[in-house]
C-alpha positions as CSV (number, residue, x, y, z in Angstrom):
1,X,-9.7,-0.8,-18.3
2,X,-7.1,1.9,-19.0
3,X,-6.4,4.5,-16.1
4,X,-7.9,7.3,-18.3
5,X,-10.9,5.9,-19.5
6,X,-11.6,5.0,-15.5
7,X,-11.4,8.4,-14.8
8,X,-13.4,9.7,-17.9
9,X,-16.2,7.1,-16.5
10,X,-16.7,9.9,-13.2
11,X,-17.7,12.7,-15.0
12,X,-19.9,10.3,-17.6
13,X,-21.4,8.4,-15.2
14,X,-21.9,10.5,-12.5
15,X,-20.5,7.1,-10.3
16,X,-21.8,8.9,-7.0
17,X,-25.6,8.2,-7.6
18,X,-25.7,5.0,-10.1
19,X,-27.2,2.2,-8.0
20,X,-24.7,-0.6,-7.6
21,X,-27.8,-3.1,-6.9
22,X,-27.8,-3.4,-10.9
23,X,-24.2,-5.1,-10.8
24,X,-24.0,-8.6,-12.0
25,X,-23.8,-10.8,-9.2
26,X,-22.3,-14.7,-10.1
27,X,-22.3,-17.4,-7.9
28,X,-18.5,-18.7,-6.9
29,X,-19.9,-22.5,-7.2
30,X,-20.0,-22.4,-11.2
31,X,-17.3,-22.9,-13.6
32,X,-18.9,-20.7,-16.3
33,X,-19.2,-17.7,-14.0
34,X,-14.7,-18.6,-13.3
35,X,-14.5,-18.6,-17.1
36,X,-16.4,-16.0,-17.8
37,X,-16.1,-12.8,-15.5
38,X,-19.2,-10.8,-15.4
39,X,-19.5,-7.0,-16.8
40,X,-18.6,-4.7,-14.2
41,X,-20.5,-1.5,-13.9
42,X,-19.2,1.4,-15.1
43,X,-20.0,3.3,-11.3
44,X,-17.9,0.2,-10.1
45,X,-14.8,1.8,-12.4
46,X,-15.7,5.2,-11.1
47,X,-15.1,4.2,-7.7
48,X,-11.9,2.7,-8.2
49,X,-10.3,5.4,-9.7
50,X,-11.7,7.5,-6.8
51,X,-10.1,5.3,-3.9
52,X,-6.9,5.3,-6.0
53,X,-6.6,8.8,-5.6
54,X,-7.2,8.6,-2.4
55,X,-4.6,6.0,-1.7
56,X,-2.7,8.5,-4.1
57,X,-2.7,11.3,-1.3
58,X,-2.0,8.8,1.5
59,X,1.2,7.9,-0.1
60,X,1.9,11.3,-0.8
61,X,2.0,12.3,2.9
62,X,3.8,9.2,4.2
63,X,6.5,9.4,1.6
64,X,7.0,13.2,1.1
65,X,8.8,13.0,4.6
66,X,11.2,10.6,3.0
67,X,12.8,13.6,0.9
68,X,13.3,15.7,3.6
69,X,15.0,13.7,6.1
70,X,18.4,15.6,5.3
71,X,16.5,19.2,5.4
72,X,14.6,18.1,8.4
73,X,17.5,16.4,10.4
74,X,19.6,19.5,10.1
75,X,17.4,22.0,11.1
76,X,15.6,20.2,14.0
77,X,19.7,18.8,14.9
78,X,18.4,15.0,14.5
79,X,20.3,12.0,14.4
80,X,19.4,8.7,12.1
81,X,17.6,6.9,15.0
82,X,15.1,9.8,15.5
83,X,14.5,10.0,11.9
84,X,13.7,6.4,11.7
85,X,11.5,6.8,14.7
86,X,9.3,9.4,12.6
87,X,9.3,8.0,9.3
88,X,8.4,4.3,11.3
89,X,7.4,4.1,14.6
90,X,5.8,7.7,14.6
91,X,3.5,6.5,12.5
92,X,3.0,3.0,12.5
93,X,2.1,3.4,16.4
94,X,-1.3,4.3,16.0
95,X,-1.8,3.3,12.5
96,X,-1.2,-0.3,13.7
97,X,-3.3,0.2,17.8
98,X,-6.3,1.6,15.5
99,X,-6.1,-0.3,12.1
100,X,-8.8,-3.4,14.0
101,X,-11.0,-1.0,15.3
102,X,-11.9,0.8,12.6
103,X,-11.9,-2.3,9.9
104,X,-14.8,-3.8,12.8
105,X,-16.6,-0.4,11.8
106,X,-15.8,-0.8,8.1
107,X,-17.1,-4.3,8.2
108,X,-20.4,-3.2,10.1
109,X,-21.2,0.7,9.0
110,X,-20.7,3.1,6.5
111,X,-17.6,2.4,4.9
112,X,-17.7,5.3,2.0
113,X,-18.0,7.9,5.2
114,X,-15.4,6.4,7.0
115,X,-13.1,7.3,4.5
116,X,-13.7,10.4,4.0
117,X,-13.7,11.2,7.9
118,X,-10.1,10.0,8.0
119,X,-8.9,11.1,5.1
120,X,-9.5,14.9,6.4
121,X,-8.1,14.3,9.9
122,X,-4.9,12.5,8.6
123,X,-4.3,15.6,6.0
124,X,-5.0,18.4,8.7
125,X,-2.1,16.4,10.7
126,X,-0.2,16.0,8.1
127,X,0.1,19.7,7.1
128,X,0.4,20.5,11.0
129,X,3.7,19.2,10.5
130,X,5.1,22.0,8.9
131,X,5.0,23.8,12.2
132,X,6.6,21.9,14.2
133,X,9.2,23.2,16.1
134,X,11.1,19.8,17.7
135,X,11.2,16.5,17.3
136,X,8.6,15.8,19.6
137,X,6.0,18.1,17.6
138,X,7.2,16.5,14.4
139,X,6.7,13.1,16.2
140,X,2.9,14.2,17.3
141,X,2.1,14.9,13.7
142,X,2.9,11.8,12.7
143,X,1.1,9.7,14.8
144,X,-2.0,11.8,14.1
145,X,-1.1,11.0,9.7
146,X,-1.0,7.3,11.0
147,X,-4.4,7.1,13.1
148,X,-6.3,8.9,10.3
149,X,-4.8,6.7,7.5
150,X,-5.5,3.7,9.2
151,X,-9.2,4.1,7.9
152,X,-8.1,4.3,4.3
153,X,-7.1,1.0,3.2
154,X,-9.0,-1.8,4.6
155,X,-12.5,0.3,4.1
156,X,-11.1,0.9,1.0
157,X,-10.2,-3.0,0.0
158,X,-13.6,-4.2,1.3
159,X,-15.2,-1.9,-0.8
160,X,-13.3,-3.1,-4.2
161,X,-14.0,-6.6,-2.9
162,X,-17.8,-5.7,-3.4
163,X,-17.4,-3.8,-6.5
164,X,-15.9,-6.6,-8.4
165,X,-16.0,-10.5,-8.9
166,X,-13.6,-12.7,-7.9
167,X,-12.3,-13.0,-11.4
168,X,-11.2,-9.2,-11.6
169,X,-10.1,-8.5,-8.2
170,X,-6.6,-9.2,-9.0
171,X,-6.8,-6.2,-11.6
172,X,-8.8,-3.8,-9.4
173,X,-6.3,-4.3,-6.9
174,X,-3.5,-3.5,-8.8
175,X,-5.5,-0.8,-10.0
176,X,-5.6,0.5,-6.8
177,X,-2.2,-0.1,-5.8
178,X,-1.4,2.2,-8.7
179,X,-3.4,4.9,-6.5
180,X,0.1,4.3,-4.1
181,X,2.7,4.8,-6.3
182,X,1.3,7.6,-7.8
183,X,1.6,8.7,-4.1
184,X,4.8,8.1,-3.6
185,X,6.1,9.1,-7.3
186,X,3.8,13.0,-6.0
187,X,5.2,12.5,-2.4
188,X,9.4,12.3,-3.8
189,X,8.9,14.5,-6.7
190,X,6.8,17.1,-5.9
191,X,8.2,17.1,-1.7
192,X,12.1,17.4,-3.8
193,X,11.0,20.3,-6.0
194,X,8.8,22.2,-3.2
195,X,11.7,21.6,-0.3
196,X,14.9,22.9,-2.8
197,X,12.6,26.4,-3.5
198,X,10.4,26.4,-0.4
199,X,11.9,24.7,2.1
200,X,10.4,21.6,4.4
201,X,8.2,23.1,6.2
202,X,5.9,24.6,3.4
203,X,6.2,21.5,1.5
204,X,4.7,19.3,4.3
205,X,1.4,21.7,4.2
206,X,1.0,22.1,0.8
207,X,1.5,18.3,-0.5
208,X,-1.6,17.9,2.8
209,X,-3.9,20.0,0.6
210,X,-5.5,17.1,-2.5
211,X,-6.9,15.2,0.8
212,X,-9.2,17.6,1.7
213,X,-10.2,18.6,-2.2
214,X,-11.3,15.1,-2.3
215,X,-13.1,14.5,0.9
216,X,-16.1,15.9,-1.1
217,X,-16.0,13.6,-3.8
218,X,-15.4,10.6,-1.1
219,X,-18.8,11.6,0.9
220,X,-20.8,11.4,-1.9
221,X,-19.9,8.0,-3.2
222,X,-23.0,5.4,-2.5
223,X,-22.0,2.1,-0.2
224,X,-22.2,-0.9,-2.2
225,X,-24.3,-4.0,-1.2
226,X,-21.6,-6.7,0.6
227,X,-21.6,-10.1,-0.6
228,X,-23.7,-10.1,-3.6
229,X,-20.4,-10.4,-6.1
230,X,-20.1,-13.3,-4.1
231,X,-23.5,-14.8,-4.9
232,X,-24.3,-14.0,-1.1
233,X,-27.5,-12.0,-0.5
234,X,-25.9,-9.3,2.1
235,X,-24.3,-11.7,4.8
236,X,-25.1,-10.4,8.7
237,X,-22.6,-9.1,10.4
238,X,-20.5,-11.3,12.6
239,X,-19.8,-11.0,16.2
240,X,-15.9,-10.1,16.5
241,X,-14.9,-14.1,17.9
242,X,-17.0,-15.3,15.0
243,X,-14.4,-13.1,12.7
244,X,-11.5,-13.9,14.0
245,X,-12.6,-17.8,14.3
246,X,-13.7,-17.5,10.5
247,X,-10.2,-15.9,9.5
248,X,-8.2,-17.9,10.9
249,X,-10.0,-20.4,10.1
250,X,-8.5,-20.4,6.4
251,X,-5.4,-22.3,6.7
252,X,-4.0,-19.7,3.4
253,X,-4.6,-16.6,5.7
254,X,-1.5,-16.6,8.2
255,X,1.3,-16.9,5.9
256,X,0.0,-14.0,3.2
257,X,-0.4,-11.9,6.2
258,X,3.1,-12.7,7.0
259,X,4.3,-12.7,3.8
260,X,2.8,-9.4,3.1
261,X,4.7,-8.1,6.5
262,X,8.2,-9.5,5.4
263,X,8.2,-8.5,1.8
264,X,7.2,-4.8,3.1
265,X,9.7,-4.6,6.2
266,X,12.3,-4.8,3.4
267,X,10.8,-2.5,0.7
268,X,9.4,0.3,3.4
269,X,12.6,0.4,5.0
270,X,14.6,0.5,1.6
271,X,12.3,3.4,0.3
272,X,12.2,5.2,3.7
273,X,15.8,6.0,3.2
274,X,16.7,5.7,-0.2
275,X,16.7,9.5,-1.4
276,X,19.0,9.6,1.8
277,X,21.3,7.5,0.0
278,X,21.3,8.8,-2.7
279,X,22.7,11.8,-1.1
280,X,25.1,10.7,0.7
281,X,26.7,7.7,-1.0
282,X,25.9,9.1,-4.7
283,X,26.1,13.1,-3.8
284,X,23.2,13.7,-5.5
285,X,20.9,16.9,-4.2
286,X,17.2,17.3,-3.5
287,X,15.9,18.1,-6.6
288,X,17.9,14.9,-8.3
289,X,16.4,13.2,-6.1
290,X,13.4,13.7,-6.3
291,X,13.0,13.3,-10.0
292,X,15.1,10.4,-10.2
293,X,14.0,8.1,-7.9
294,X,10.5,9.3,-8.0
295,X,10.2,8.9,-12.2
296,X,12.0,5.9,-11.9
297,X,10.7,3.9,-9.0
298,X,7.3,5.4,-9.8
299,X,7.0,4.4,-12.8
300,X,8.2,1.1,-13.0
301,X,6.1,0.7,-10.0
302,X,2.9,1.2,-11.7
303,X,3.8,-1.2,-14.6
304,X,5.1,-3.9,-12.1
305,X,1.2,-3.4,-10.6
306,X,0.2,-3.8,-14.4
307,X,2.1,-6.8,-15.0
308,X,0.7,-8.1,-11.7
309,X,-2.7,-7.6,-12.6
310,X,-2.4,-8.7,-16.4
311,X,-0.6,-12.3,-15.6
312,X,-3.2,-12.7,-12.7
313,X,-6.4,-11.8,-15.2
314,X,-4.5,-14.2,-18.2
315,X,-3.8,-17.5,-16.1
316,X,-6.5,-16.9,-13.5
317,X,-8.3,-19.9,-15.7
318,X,-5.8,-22.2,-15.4
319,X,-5.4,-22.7,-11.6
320,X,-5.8,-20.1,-8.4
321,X,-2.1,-20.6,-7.4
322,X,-0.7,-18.9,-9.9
323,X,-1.1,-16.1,-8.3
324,X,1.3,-16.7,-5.4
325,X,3.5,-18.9,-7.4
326,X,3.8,-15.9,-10.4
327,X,4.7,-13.6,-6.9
328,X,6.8,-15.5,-5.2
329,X,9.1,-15.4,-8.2
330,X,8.5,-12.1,-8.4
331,X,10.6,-11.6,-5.1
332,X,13.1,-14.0,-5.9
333,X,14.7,-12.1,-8.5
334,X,13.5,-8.1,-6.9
335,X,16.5,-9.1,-3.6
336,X,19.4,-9.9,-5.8
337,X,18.3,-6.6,-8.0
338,X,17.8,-4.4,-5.2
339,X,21.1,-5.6,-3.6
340,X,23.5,-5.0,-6.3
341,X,21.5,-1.5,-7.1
342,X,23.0,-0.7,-3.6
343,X,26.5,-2.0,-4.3
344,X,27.1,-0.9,-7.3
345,X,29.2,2.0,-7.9
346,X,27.7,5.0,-10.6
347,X,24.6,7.0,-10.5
348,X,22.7,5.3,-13.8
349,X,23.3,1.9,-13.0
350,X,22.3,2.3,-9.5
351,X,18.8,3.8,-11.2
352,X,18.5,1.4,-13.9
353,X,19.0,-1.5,-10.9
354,X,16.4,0.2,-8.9
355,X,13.8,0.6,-11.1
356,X,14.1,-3.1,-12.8
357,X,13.7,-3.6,-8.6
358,X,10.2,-2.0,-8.3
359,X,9.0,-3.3,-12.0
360,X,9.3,-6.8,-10.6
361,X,9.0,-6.3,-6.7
362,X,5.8,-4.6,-7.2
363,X,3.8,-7.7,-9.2
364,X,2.7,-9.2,-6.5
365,X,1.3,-6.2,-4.3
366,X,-2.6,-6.7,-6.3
367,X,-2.7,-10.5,-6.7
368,X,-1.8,-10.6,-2.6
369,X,-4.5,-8.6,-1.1
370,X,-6.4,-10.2,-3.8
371,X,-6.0,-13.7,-2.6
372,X,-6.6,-12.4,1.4
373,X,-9.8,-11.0,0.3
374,X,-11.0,-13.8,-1.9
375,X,-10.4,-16.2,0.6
376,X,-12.3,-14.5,3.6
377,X,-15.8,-13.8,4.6
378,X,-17.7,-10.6,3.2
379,X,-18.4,-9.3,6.6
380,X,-14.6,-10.0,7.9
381,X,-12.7,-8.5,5.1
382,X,-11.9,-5.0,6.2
383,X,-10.6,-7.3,9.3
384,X,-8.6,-9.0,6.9
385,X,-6.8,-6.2,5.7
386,X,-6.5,-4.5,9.0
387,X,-5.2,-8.1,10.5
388,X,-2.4,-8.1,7.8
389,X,-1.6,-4.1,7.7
390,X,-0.9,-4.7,11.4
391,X,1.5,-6.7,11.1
392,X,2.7,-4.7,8.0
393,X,2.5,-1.5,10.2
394,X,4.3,-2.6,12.9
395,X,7.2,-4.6,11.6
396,X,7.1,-3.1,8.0
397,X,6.7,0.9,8.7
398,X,7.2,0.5,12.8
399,X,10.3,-1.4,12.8
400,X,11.8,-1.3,9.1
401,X,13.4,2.6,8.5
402,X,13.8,2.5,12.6
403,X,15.9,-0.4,11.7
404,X,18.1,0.8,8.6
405,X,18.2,4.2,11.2
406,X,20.1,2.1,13.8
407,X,21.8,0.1,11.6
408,X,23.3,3.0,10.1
409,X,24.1,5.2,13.2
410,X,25.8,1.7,14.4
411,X,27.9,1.1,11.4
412,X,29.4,4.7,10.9
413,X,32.4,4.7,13.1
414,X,33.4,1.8,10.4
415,X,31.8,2.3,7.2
416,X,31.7,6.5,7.4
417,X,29.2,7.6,4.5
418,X,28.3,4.0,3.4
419,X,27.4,3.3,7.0
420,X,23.8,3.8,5.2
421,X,24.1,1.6,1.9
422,X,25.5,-1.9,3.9
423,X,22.1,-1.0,6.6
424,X,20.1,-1.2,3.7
425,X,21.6,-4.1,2.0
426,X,21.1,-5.7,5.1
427,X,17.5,-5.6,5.2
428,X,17.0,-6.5,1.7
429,X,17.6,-9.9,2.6
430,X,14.4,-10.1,4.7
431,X,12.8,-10.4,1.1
432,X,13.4,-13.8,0.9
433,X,11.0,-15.0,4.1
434,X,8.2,-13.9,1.9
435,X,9.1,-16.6,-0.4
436,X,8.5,-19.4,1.2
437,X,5.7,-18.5,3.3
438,X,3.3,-17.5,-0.5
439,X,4.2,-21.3,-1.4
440,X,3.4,-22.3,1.8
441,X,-0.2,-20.0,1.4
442,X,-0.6,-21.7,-2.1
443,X,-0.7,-24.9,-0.8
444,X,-4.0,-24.2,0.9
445,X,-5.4,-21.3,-1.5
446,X,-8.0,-23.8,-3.5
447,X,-9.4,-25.4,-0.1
448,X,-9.9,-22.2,1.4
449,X,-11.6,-20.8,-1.7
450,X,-14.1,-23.5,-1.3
451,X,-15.1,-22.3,2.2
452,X,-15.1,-18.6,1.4
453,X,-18.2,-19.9,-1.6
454,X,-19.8,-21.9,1.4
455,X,-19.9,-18.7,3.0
């Protein structure tokens, strides 16, 4: 379904109060149901485009600090390894020492009010930002944006999990993930127009203010039965050992957890300080930035999510793998593109490079959490997403722009102003791990399918 005709089904549908009880529900055992995936309701539509605006405003406020690392690290007197600290470990900290506890709450309670509980506490401490007066205020705001956010997306992905089949998971996920670069295309643009006529601190409150308009909206959404897309009848909750024991007891889980981790250490840290780059090795100023890297990684994000999403829904007939075998060329070809964007001397063909980057790096972001959450048990997949954004929050967001931060602080008694372009071609290479290890998950993806139906 198009983006706009999603959001037209809100105000048709009134999506808030439709019962999702009269969903289609197809059992997982029968090829016609694999052929043939079932009508989704149009209050299941209505909710997706709902969470993707959410996901929208959770991008915005992780990102928008991204375009005002120069402004930020000249007034405050930072250097490159306290910026990475606040763009990564700032954040990731509590994102990644709360991201369990709350997906054990997601998979047991109200998941709809979760969401919107967190999504106000993340964007009060978000716009808090904008009065900080040291690092060390600037570092408490962060952690406070990271321990609300890590509510958002596993509720969020075990909710879309039991809003559609199987079959169309792929596609609602990518749907979603649009929700994210929406968010970050908001957080660059919008943070690079605000900061050159505002300045930083103003720009940190006001791109805070769409989370709580939509809190609202969030609380009045109805909680979906769990299971039933799964031809379950509403599975009991399982104790947290019985979890754990069940997810890794899926042979496919550990390496698209990993995979997921690897792939992102290398594309958070490479986003984290590309508008940085930009500035220093291409001498382009805020408001370039912001449009340029913004329009074009934006957008060609959100059609790489398309293209994910489309290839998944056209060859999910022939044979489950695909997915991870159409993604793991995916990444093949995004490192040599996102290398030679680096290297490459000139302003346009270091864009065009980037955004052919994010149209192909972003293709496997939907048909990845798709897999995780087809694969795992109704009542453990908020678990599942909070098991993998762990290990995405900690090495991907925790350790990735930290990384690139030291790197770059290390290499500028030799390299000068490209100390910052050879950190970050230095990291790209962590893209290829992810390679191997979604093979490696695809050789077990059909067997573990087969338990998730005996579920």
């Amino acid at each position: 379904m198009p983006g706009g005709l999603a959001f037209a089904q809100i105000v048709r549908h009134h999506f808030f109060v439709i019962p999702f009880e009269s969903m289609e529900a197809p059992s997982l055992r029968s090829p016609e149901s694999i052929a043939h995936a079932p009508v989704v309701a149009p209050a299941a539509w209505g909710t997706l485009a709902l969470l993707s605006l959410v996901n929208a405003v959770n991008y915005t406020d992780r990102m928008a600090l991204a375009v005002l690392v120069e402004p930020i690290k000249q007034d405050l007197a930072l250097s490159d390894t306290q910026i990475g600290l606040l763009t990564g470990v700032a954040f990731a900290l509590f994102y990644s020492l709360l991201g369990v506890p709350i997906a054990r709450y997601a998979d047991r309670a109200n998941r709809t009010r979760l969401i919107s509980v967190t999504l106000t506490f993340w964007s009060v401490m978000a716009a808090l930002g904008g009065a900080a007066q040291n690092f060390f205020h600037l570092f408490l705001s962060r952690i406070g944006v990271g321990a609300g956010e890590a509510g958002c997306i596993p509720a969020s992905h075990s909710l879309i999990a039991d809003l559609f089949p199987r079959e169309r998971r792929p596609l609602a996920l990518s749907l979603f993930n649009i929700g994210a670069m929406v968010g970050i295309m908001a957080g660059l643009g919008a943070a690079g127009w605000l900061a050159a006529h505002y300045g930083w601190r103003l720009t940190l409150v006001l791109t805070a203010l769409p989370g709580l308009l939509l809190v609202p909206f969030v609380f009045m959404l109805r909680e979906p039965p769990r299971g039933t897309l799964d031809g379950a009848d509403a599975p009991a909750p399982l104790a947290l050992r019985a979890a754990i024991r069940t997810l890794f007891g899926r042979r496919s889980f550990p390496p698209l957890a990993l995979a997921t981790a690897l792939i992102s250490f290398a594309a958070i840290g490479i986003a984290q300080w590309t508008p940085a780059f930009m500035m220093r090795s291409h001498a382009m100023n805020l408001e370039e930035v912001g449009a340029a890297y913004s329009l074009a990684n934006g957008i060609a994000s959100i059609l790489g999510l398309l293209l994910g999403g489309w290839l998944l829904d056209r060859y999910r007939h022939r044979d489950p793998r695909w997915s991870l075998w159409i993604s793991a060329g995916a990444i093949a070809l995004t490192c040599p593109l996102t290398i030679a964007a680096l290297l490459i001397d000139g302003m346009m063909p270091m864009i065009v490079l980037l955004t052919l980057s994010a149209l192909i790096g972003n293709i496997p972001a939907g048909p990845l959490v798709a897999s995780i959450q087809s694969v795992t048990h109704p009542r453990a997949r908020a678990l599942a997403s909070a098991v993998t954004a762990l290990g995405v929050s900690l090495l991907a967001f925790g350790v990735g722009p930290l990384a690139v931060g030291a790197a770059s602080d290390a290499l500028t008694a030799m390299q000068g102003a490209d100390a910052l372009r050879y950190a970050l071609v230095a990291i790209s290479f962590t893209y290829l791990g992810g390679i191997g290890l979604m093979i490696w998950a695809a050789a077990h993806l059909r067997a573990d399918l087969a338990k998730a139906a005996a579920d």
